[in-house]
N, C-alpha and C positions, 0 to 999 in steps of 0.2 A: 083154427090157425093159432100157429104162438104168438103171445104178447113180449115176454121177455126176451129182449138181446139175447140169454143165454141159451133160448130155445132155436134162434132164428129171426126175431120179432126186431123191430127198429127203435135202436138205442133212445133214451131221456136226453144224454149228452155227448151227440157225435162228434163236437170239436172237441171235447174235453177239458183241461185246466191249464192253468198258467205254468209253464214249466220253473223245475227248482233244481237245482241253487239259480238265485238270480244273478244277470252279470251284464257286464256293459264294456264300454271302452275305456273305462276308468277302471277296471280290473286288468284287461289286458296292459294298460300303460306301468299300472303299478309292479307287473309280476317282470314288466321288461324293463323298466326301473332298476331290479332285482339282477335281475339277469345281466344285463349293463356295466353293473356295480364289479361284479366279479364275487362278492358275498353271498355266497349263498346256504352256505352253513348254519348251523345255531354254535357255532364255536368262535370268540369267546363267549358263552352264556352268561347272559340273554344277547342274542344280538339287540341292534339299534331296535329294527320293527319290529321285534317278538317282544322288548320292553316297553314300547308306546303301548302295544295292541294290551299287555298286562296289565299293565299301569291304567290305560284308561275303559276297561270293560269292569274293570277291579272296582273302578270308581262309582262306575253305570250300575253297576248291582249291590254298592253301599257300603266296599272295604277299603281298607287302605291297600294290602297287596296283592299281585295276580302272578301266578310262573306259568309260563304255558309250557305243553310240553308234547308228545306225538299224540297220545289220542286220551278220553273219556274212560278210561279201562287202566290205564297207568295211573291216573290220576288221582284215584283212589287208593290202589297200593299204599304211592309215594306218600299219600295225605297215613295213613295207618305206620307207615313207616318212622316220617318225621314226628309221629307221636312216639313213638317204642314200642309199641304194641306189634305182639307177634308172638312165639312159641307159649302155647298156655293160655294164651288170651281168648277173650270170646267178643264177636261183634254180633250186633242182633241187627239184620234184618228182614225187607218183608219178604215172603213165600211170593209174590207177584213181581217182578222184576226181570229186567234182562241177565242174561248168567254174568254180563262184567262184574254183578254187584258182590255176588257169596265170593266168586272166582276172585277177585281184589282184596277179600280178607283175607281167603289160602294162601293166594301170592304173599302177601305179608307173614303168613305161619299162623295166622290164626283160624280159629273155628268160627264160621258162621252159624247167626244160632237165628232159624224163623220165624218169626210169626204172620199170623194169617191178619187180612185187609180188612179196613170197615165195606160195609155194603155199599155205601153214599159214596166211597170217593176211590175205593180202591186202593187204597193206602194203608199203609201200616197201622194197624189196632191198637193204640197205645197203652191199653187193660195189656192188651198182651206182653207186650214191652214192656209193663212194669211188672207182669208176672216172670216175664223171663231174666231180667239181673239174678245173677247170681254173684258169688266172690269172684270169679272169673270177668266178669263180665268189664270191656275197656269201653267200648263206644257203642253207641247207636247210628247206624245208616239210613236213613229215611228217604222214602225215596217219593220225589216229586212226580205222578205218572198222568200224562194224556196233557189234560184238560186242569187237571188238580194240581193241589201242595195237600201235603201231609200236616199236621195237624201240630203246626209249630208253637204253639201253646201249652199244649200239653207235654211235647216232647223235650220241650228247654227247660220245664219247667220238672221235669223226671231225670234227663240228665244231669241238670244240680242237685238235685236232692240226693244223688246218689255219686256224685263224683264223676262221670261218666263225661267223654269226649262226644260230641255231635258230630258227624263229617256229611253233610249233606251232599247223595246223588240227585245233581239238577241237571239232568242230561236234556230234558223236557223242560225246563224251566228258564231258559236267559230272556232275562227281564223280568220275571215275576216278581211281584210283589206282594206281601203278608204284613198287615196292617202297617204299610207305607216300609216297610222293612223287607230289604232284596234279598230273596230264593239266595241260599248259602251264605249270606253273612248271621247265618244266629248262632254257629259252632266256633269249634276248633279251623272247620276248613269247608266248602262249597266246593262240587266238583262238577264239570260242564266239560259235554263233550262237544265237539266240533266237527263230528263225521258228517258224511255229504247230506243225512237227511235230516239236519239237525236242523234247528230255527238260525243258531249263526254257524254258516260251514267256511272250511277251506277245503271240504274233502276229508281230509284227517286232522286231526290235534285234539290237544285238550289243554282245560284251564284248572287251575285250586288257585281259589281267592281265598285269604283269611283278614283278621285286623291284628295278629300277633306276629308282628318283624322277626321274632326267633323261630316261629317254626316256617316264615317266608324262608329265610335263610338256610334252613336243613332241608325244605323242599328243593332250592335250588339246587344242594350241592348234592342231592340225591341224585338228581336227572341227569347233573352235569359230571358223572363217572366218581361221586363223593369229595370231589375239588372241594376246599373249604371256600368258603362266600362270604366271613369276616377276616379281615387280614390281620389284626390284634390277634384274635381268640385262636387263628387255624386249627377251626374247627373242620373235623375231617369225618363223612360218613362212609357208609360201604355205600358206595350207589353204583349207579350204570350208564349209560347211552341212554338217555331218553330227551334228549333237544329236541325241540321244532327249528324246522329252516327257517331262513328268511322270505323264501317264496311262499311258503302258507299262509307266513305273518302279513305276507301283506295282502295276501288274501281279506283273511281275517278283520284287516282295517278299513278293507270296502265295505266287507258286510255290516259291523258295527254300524257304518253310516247310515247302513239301511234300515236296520232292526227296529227300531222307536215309527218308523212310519206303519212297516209291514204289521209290527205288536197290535198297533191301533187300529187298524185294516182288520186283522183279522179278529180285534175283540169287539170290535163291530158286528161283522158281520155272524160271528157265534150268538152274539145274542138277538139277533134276528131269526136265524135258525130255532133258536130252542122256543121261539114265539112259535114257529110252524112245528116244528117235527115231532113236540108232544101231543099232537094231535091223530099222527101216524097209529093207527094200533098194533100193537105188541114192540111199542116201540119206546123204551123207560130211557127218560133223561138222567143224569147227574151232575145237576146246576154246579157252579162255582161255589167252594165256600165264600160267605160272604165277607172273608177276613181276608181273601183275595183283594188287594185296593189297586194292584196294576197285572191285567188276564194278559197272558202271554202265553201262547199256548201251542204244543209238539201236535199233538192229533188231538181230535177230539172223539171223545166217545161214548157210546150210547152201549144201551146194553138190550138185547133183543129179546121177545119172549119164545123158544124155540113155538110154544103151541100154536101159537099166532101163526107161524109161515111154516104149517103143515107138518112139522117135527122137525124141520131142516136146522140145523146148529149155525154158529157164528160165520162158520167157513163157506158155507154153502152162501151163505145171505152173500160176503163180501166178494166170490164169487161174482154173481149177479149183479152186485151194483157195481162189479168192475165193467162186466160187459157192459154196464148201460152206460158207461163213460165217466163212472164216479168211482174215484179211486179209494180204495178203502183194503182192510189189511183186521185179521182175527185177533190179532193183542199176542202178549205172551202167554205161553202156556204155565200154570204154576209149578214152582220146584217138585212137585211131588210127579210129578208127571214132563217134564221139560228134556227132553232129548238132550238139549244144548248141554245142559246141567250132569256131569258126567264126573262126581270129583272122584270114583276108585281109580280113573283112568288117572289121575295126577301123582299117584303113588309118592303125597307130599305127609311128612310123618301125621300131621292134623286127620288127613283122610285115612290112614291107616291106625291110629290112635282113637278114632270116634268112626269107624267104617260101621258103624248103626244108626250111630246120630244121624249122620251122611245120606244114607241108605234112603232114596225116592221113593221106597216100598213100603217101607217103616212111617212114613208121613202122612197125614193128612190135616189139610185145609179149607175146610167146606164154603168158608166163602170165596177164595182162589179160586178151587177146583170147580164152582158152578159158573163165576165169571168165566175165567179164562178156558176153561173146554167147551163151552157152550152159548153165551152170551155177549161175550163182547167183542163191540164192532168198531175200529177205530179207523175214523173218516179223515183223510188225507189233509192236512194244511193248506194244500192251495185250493179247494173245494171254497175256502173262507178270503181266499184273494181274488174271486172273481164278481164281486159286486154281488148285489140283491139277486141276481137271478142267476148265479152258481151256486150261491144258498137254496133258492125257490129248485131248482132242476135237483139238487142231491135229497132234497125231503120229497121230490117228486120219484123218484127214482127208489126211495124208500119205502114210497106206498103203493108204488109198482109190484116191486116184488114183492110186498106183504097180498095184495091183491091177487096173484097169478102165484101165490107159494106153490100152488097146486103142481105145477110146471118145474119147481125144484126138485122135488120127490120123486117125477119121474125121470125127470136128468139124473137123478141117483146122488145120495148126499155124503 
């Protein structure tokens, strides 16, 4: 008889988790608030509750300014933009990432330039990153992924020695903290996305916090169709449509409220977990770095040993711990291999100008390429909002399937 849900067998967790985005009557009052008002635009930029929600998330992660603006994926454009960078330029970052991150330099016109992850945290390699500056080279994008930060130490401390802009993707990151120092305030600009599975959503938007008032000012008047945003200087860029309304924003001002409980909730209950689930065989943790001083955390993730569960890969495992009620998801695949990741199709002059560099064939990342095609398993955020014993069921559920892998392989992997 089968054991595993995916066989037929009876689920670890048949009520399953807490659903997300969370919401109440205090969301619904606030968006009819909105609605009531008649404003519902982001024009003039910022409205009233798109400049509270900047202003005070800007503060919560340790900048002085915030622009919010339609989603995680502009927001680094505009941040590359309001620097100058763009035809000629090179941004570095890492080979593990969602396609917004390379796709946000092309947007801008520059080249994105690789590097491959540490083992430990899945993060950009910063050996690599100081191998890669060249005279080309404007910024570094580091990128905060799962569970992790990148390794802001070393990367602040590379981008001065070299001139270099920092634009931190914290799309996984609001609220984190680096030696008491908030996920994107150590650059030029912090960028956070706000899509619906995000730790603070409205559904869509995005954030860039900085602490320099002059490229606040050029992000604004990027978003806002290159309006100037000092009435002295009219100063004017080429920009576009990228406002948030006012019904996101106020979205976005519920969530805030909730985020400092949920943060604490779930860095709780992650470190109960990793007491249990390093115990699971073939089942490798990747602790917080310990210069982590506030865990706020997108998914968390583990990385699997295929031999362990019968040759089965990342996919097959998440798979199965879906059936069994734990929600769980294979991670990104690396640029060299990433479907998403498609730049000949942009026929943007960068991708036609470096259609080698470019080239996912021409690439390789060995530590990427063993993670993300084969290893890693990222376990859903509300898994860690269900108390002691939605921790206990998802490492139960872990060594379920490592126990009955046998039963994967013949499901077909």
């Amino acid at each position: 008889m089968a054991e595993l849900a995916l066989r037929g067998g009876a689920p670890v967790r048949p009520q399953g988790y807490p659903a997300w985005p969370v919401h109440d009557e205090r969301d619904v009052e606030a968006v009819a608030e909105v609605v009531r008002s008649g404003h519902w635009g982001g024009f003039p930029e910022p409205g009233p509750l798109a400049a509270e929600f900047a202003g005070r998330f800007a503060a919560y992660q340790g900048s002085r300014h915030g622009v919010v603006m339609v989603n995680g994926t502009v927001t680094m454009e505009v941040a590359l933009k309001a620097l100058v960078i763009g035809w000629g330029d090179e941004v570095i970052v890492p080979a593990l990432t969602f396609a917004a991150t390379p796709y946000a330099a092309m947007a801008a016109g520059a080249l994105p330039v690789f590097c491959d992850v540490l083992p430990d945290t899945l993060t950009i390699d910063p050996d690599q990153v100081e191998a890669a500056v060249t005279s080309r080279t404007r910024a570094i994008m580091p990128v905060h992924l799962g569970h992790q930060m990148a390794d802001m130490d070393r990367l602040t401390e590379i981008a001065r020695r070299h001139g270099l802009a920092l634009v931190e993707d914290c799309a996984h990151a609001h609220g984190q903290r680096w030696r008491d120092r908030g996920a994107g305030s150590f650059g030029a600009f912090g960028s956070f996305s706000h899509q619906s599975t995000k730790l603070l959503t409205a559904g869509e938007g995005g954030s860039l916090i900085t602490n320099d008032e002059g490229l606040a000012r050029r992000a604004h008047s990027l978003i806002d169709c290159g309006r100037a945003k000092d009435p002295e200087e009219k100063e004017f860029t080429f920009g576009a449509n990228y406002r948030l309304g006012e019904l996101h924003a106020a979205l976005l001002l519920c969530a805030l409220e909730r985020l400092p409980g949920q943060q604490a909730q779930r860095a709780e209950a992650g470190r109960h977990f990793e007491q249990l689930a390093g115990q699971v065989p073939g089942i490798r943790l990747l602790p917080p770095d310990p210069r982590i001083t506030r865990w706020s955390f997108y998914r968390y993730i583990v990385l699997i040993d295929p031999e362990a569960f019968a040759g089965a890969g990342n996919r097959r495992v998440c798979q199965a711990l879906e059936a069994e009620g734990v929600g769980a998801w294979e991670g990104y695949e690396p640029m060299s291999r990433y479907d998403l990741f498609q730049p000949a199709l942009s026929r943007l002059p960068v991708a036609v100008e470096h259609a080698t560099r470019l080239d996912p064939a021409r690439m390789s990342f060995p530590v990427a390429e063993d993670a993300g095609l084969r290893r890693t398993v990222y376990l859903d955020e509300n898994v860690f909002r269900a108390g002691r014993r939605g921790v206990e069921d998802a490492v139960e559920a872990l060594a379920k399937v490592q126990r009955h892998a046998d039963e994967l392989v013949e499901a077909g992997t």
